[in-house]
C-alpha positions in Angstrom: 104.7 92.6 105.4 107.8 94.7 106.3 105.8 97.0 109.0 107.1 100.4 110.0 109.8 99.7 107.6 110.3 102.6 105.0 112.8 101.9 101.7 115.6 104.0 101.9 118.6 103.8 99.8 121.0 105.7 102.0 122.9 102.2 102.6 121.9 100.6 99.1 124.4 102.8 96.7 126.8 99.7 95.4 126.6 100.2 91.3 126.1 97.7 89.2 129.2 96.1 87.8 127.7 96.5 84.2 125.7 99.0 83.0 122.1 96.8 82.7 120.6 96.7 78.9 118.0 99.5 78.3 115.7 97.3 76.0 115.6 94.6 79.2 114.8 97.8 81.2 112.4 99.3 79.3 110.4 95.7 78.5 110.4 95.5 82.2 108.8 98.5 82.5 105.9 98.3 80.0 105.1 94.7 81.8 105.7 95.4 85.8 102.8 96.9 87.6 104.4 97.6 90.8 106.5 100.1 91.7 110.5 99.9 92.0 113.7 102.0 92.5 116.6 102.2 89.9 119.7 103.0 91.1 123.3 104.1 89.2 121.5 104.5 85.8 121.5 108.5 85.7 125.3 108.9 86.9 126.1 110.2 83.9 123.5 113.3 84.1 125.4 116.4 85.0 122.5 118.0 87.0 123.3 115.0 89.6 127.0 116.6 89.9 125.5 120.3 90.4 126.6 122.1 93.2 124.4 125.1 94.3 126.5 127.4 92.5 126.2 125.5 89.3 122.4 125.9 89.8 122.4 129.4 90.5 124.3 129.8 87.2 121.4 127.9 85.2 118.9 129.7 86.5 120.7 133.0 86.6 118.1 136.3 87.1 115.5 133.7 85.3 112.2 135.0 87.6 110.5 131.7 89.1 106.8 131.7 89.8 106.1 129.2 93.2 103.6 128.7 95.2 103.3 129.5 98.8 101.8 126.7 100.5 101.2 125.9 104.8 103.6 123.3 106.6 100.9 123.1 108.7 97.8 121.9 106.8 96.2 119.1 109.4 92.7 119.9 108.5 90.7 116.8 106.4 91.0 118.2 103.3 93.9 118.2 101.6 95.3 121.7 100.8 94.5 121.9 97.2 96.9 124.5 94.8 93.7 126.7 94.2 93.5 127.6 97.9 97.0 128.7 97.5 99.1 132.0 97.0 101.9 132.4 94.7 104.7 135.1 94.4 107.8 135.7 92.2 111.3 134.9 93.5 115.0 134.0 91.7 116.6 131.2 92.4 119.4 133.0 94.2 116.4 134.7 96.7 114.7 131.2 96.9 117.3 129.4 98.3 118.6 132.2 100.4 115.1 132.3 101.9 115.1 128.2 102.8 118.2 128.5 104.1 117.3 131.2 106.8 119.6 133.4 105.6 118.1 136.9 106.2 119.2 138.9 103.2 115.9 138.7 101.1 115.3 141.9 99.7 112.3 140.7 98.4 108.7 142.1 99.5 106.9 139.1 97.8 108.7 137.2 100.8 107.7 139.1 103.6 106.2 137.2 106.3 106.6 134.2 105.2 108.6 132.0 107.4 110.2 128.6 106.9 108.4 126.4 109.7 105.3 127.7 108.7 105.3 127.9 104.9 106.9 126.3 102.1 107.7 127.4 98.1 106.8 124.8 95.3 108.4 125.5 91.8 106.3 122.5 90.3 105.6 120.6 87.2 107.3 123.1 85.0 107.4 121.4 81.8 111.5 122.0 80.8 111.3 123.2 77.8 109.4 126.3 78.6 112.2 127.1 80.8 115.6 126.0 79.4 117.5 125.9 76.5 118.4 122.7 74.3 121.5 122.5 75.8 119.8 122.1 79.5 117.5 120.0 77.9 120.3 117.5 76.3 121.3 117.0 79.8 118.3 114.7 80.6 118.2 111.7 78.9 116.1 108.7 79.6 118.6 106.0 76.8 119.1 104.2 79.8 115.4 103.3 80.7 115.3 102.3 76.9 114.1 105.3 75.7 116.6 107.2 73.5 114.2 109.7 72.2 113.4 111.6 75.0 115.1 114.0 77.2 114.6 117.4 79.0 112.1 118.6 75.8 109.1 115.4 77.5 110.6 116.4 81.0 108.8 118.6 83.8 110.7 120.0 87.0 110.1 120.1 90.4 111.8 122.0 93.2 110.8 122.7 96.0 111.7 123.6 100.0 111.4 121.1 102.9 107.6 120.7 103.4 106.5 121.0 99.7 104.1 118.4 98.7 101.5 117.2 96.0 98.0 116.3 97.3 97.4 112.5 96.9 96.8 111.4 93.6 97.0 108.8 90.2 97.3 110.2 86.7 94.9 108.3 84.6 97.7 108.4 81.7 100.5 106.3 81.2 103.4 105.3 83.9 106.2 107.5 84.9 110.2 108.2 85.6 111.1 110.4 88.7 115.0 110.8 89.1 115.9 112.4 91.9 118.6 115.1 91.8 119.1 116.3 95.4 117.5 116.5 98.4 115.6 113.8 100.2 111.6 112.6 98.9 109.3 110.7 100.5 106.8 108.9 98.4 103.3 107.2 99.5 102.6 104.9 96.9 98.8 102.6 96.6 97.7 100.0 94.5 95.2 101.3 92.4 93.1 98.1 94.0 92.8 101.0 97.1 91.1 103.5 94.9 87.7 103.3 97.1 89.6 103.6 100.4 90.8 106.8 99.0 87.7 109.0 98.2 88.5 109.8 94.9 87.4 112.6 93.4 87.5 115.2 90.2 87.2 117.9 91.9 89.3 120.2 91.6 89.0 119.2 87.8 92.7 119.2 86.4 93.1 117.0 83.2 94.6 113.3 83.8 94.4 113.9 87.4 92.2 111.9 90.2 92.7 113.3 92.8 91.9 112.1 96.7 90.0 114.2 99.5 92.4 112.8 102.4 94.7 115.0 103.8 97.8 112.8 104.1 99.5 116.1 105.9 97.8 114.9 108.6 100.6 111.5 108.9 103.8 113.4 108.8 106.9 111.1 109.6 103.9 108.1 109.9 102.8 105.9 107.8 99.1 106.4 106.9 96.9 104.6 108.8 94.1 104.2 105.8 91.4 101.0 106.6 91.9 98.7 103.4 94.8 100.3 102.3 98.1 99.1 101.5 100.7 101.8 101.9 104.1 101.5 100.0 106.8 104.3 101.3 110.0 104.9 99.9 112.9 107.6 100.7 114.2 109.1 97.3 117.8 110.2 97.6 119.6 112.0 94.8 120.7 109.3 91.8 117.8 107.3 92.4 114.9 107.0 89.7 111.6 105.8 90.6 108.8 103.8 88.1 105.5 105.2 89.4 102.8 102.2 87.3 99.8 103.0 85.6 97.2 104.0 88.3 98.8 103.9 91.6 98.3 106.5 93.7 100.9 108.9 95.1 101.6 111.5 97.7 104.8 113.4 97.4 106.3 115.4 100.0 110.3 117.3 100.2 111.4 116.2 103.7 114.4 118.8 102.5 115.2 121.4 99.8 114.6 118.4 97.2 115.2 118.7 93.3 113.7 116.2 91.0 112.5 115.5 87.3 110.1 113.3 85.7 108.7 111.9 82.2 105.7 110.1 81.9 105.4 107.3 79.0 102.6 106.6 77.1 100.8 102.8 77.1 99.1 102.8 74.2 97.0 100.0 74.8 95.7 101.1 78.2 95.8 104.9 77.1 92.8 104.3 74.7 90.4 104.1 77.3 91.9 106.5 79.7 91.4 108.8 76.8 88.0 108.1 76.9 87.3 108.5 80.2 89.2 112.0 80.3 87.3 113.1 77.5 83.7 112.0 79.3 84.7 113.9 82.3 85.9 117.0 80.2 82.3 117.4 78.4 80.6 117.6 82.1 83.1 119.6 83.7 83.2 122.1 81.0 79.4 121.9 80.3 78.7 122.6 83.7 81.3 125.5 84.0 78.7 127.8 81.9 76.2 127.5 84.6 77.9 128.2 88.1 78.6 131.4 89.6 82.0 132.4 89.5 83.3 131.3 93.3 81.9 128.0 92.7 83.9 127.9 89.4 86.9 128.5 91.3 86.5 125.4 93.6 85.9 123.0 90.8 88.7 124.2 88.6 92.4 123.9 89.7 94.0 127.2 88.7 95.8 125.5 85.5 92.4 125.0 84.1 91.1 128.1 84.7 90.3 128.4 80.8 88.1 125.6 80.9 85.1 128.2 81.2 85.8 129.4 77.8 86.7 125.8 76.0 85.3 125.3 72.8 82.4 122.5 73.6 82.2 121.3 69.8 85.7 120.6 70.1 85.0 118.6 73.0 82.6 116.9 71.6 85.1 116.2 68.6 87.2 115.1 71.8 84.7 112.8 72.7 83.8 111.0 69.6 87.0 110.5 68.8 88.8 108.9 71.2 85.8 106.5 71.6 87.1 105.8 67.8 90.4 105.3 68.4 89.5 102.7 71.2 87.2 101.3 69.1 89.9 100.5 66.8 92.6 99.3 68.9 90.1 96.6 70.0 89.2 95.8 66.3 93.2 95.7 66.5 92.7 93.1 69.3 95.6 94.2 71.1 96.6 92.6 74.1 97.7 93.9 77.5 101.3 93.1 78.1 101.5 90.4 80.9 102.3 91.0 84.2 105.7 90.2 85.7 106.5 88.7 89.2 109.7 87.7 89.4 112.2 90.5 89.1 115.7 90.2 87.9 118.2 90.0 91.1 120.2 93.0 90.5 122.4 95.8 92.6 120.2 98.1 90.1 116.6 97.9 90.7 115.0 97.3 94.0 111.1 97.0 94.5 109.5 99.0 96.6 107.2 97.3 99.5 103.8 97.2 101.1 104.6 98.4 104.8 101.4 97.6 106.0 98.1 96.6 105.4 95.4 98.1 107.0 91.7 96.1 107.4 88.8 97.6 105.7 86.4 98.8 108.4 82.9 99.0 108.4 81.9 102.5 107.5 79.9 104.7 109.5 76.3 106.1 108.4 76.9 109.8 107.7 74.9 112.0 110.6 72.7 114.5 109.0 74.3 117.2 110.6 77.6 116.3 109.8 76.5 117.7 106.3 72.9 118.7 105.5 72.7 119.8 102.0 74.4 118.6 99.0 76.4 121.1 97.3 76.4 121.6 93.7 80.3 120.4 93.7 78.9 117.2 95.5 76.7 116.5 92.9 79.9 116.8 89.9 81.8 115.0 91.9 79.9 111.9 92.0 79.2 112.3 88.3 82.5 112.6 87.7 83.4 109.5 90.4 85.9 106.9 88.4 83.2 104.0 88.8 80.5 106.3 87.3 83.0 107.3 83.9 83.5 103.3 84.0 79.8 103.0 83.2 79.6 105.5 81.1 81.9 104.4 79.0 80.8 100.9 78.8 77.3 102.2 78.2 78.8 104.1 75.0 81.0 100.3 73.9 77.6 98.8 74.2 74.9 101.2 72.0 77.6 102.1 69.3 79.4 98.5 69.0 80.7 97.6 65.0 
């Protein structure tokens, strides 16, 4: 235990003498389950060279849609996107506007200030926004996988202050290169998933989210009981592997630019399928009978059209990916093995528990402190991980071949 130590890679930017093998790379990440840091594998992607100008060129007049978010959000919960405004800036005016400048001519911006608010251009999925050429820029060949670049890539930018609620995404592992700016990442096991009150709501697909407001630990490491907090410093070059499962809070310490892919495990994507599919039927059953402003809280604002999903096609959803995990286990594939000992290169660097925090005997609940259940309560628990587990099992055991 390293504690109050956080990764940074300020003073760990030597480059490998040779270039490292992608297909070593990529078999290391299909088997590692903990997270690590590559360095001096993107240095030949030109968005690392951009200068602000060369950004402002790319984007040109292209109108950006970000949300507005609080730098001040210290309440329990965390401050969840639906809760959130959004207004429509260019690049040139969004930078302008983090940089204090005072020549934004634009009303959308009015009154917001940059010690009290922050602007998220998030999860923008590249190919919506760029041309093939932009797209070609990204590649992943050096991770081992020559088939994809910007066109399976999302982009984040955002100004200092900008963060993601914590979370895991129940599909897959993922890439996160960082292009400028500095990123802090709070990384847990997914061993810590009860310490983290989990929960679907707000429903957004292949996302679990937790209710902890990590705003709350700015500049600290969390101080979670049975937790086991791993923090790292992105710095522009560096790409981070995010494993299946682990949870993650994300937060700009500056004006921060960064994009990500995430890569399929087929194997362990079977069930997840399953799971997502479960909790899809119940949310979007129970979307047709709840009043509007309730529908608003259990829906994150990208899944807004939930109320109107087709529920045979959910079922369909349903049934099959119960058959395709049915058949990967008549396949009797195996999950790959773990691996502990990593290779001792200037290229890759694991990233480390800081600390680990004793579980602590939790407190009865006062009645007062919340006397009646709420109807989102009640989907949430339904919707609980542990609960889909079940569920799930309960299907593998009445329809086994």
């Amino acid at each position: 235990m390293q504690d109050g130590y956080v990764l940074s890679l300020d003073n760990h930017r030597e480059m490998a003498s040779n270039s490292p093998d992608p297909s070593k790379i990529r078999q290391l990440i299909s088997h590692v389950r903990k997270p690590l840091v590559f360095r001096g594998l993107i240095e030949s992607w030109p968005m690392l060279k951009f200068s602000q100008n060369d950004w402002d060129n790319l984007f040109r007049q292209m109108v950006l849609e970000c949300r507005v978010g609080s730098r001040n959000s210290r309440g329990d919960q965390p401050q969840w996107e639906g809760e959130s405004d959004n207004i429509k800036c260019t690049y040139s005016e969004f930078i302008k506007w983090s940089e204090n400048s005072g020549d934004v001519r634009n009303p959308e911006m009015n009154g917001l200030e940059t010690d009290k608010h922050f602007l998220y251009y998030g999860y923008k999925y590249m190919k919506d926004i760029f041309d093939s050429e932009v797209l070609r820029m990204t590649e992943w060949k050096a991770f081992g996988y020559p088939e994809k670049n910007g066109a399976e890539s999302t982009f984040w930018m955002g100004t200092a202050g900008a963060h993601t609620p914590c979370h895991y995404d129940t599909y897959g592992c993922n890439l996160v290169a960082q292009l400028s700016g500095r990123k802090r990442w709070i990384l847990f096991p997914p061993e810590d998933t009860d310490f983290l009150k989990p929960t679907r709501v707000p429903y957004e697909e292949s996302s679990v989210y937790s209710r902890i407001n990590f705003e709350k630990w700015i500049g600290t490491i969390p101080n979670i009981s049975g937790t086991h907090p791993h923090v790292v410093d992105l710095v522009p070059g560096d790409v981070l592997f995010v494993p299946r499962h682990w949870w993650h809070h994300v937060r700009n310490e500056e004006l921060s630019i960064s994009i990500n892919t995430w890569l399929e495990l087929s194997n362990d994507d079977q069930e997840a399928r399953l799971h997502e599919s479960l909790v899809k039927f119940l949310v979007a059953h129970t979307c047709r009978n709840l009043p509007p402003n309730v529908v608003s809280e259990l829906l994150n604002p990208n899944e807004e059209d939930m109320t109107y999903a087709d529920l045979d096609e959910i079922q369909n959803f349903v049934h099959y990916s119960f058959k395709a995990l049915k058949d990967n286990e008549a396949d009797g594939r195996n999950v790959p093995e773990d691996v502990d000992a990593l290779p001792d290169e200037p290229w890759i660097l694991p990233v480390v528990c800081n600390e680990s925090f004793e579980p602590k005997v939790k407190k009865a609940r006062s009645a007062d402190a919340h006397s009646k259940i709420g109807v989102l309560d009640v989907v949430r628990a339904f919707c609980h991980p542990r609960v889909i587990e079940t569920v799930s099992q309960i299907l593998k055991n009445e329809f086994k071949t």
